[in-house]
N, C-alpha and C positions, 0 to 999 in steps of 0.2 A: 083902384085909386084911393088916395089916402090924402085929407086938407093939409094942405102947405100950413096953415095955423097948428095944424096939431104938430107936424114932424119941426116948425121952426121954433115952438114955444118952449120954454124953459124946459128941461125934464127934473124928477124929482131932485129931491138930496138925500141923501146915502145918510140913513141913521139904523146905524147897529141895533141886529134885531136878535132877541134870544132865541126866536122860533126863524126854522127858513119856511117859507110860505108860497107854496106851489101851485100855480093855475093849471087848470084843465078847461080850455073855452074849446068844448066838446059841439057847440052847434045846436046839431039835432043828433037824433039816435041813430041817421046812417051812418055816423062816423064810431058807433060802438063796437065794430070786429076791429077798426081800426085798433082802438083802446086796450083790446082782447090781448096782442100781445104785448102790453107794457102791466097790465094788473097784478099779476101772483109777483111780477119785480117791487112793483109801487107799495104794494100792501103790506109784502114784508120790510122792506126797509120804513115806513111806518110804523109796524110792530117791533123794530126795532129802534128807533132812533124817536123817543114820546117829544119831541119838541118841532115836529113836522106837521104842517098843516098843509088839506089841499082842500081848493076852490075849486065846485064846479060848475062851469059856467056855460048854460043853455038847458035843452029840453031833452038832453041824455038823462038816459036812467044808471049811466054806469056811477054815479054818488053815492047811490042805493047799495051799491055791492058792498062797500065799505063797512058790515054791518060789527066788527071787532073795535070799530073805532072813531061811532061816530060823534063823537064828541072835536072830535079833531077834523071831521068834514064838512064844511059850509057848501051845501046846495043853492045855487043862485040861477032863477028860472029866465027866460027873457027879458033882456034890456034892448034899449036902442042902441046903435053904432057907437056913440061919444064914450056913453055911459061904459059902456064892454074898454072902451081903450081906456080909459081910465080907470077902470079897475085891473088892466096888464100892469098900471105903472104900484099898483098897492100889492104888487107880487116881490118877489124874490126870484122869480121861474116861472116860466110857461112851457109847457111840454108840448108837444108835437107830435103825436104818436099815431105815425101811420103805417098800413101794413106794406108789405115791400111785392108791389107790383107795376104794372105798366103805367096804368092811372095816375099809382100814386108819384112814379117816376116824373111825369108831364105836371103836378101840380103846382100851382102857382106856392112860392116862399112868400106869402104876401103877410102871413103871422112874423115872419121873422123882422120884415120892415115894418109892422106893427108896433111889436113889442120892443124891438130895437129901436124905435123913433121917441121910446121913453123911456131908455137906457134901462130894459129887466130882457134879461138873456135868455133864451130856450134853449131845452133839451130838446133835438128831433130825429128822428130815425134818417137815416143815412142817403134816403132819397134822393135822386139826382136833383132836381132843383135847391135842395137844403145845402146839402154837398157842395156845391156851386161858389155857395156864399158863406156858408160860414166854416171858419176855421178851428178847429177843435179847443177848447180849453184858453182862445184868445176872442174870438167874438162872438160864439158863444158852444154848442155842445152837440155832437154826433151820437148816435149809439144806434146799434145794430142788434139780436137778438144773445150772440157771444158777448157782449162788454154791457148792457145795460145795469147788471149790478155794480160792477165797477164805474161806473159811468155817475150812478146814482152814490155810490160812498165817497167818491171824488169832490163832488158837488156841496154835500154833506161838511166833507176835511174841512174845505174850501170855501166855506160861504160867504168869508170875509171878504173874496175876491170878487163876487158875483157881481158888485157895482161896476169894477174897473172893466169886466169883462161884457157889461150893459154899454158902458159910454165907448169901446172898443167898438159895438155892433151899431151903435148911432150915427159914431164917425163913420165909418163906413158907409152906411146909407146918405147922410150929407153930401159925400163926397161923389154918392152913385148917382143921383135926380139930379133931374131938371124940372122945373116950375112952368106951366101952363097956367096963365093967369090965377085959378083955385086948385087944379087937378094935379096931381104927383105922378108924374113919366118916369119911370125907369130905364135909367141907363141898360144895356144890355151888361149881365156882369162877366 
């Protein structure tokens, strides 16, 4: 569930940024094999492209790995619920990176109507539930262990679009709830 305040309140405004700025709201450290296969993609396209910054956000130690660059990695330990969605909407991207199994197949897309409820796009691996709802390169990003470098230079090209491709994932979620007095129901998508 996610407050109807947050998903009906304004979302940001779209001001051109020199750096793209990418979340990792990692959790906890069971979701670090998760992580395991997006790292040697992520690192190096940071080593490659100095105007990428990533957020990590929770009580993963995968920030730590980052040890080439961390001038460019902001570590952010436990916040409360609010505080975590509002710093989705101080992103550029939220990534989603999970391993490709049964579990992860049944998991809820609940980061996607997250961060889509304040128009900042995710990158997430191919998982049936992500797959479901979002549409590649329109509301917001697929990647699989074959395309995740393209996927990530794409993003990169393209940063300029990352907004339209924010308020694309928004619309969508407006259009998919329904309101219980505070509580956010999801349509079946």
């Amino acid at each position: 569930a996610i407050s109807e305040k947050y998903v009906l309140s304004k979302p940001k405004k779209f001001l051109p940024n020199k750096e793209l700025k990418i979340l990792y709201a990692s959790g906890s450290s069971t979701h670090d094999y998760d992580f395991s296969n997006m790292f040697l993609p992520l690192l190096n396209f940071m080593l490659k492209h100095q105007d990428v910054r990533l957020t990590v956000l929770g009580s993963s130690g995968v920030g730590n790995l980052f040890t080439q660059i961390t001038d460019r990695v902001d570590i952010v330990s436990k916040v409360d619920f609010n505080t975590m969605l509002n710093i989705f909407e101080k992103h550029d991207l939220l990534l989603v990176p999970l391993d490709y199994n049964e579990f992860n197949n049944a998991k809820s897309n609940i980061k996607y109507i997250e961060a889509g409820a304040r128009a900042t796009p995710v990158l997430a691996r191919d998982c049936d539930e992500f797959s479901l709802v979002i549409k590649d390169k329109k509301n917001g990003f697929l990647y699989n262990l074959e395309n995740i470098n393209s996927q990530l230079e794409y993003i990169y090209k393209n940063k300029h679009k990352l907004h339209k491709i924010g308020e694309n994932a928004r619309k969508d979620i407006l259009k998919k709830i329904n309101f219980n007095p505070k509580i956010l129901i999801l349509s079946p998508f």
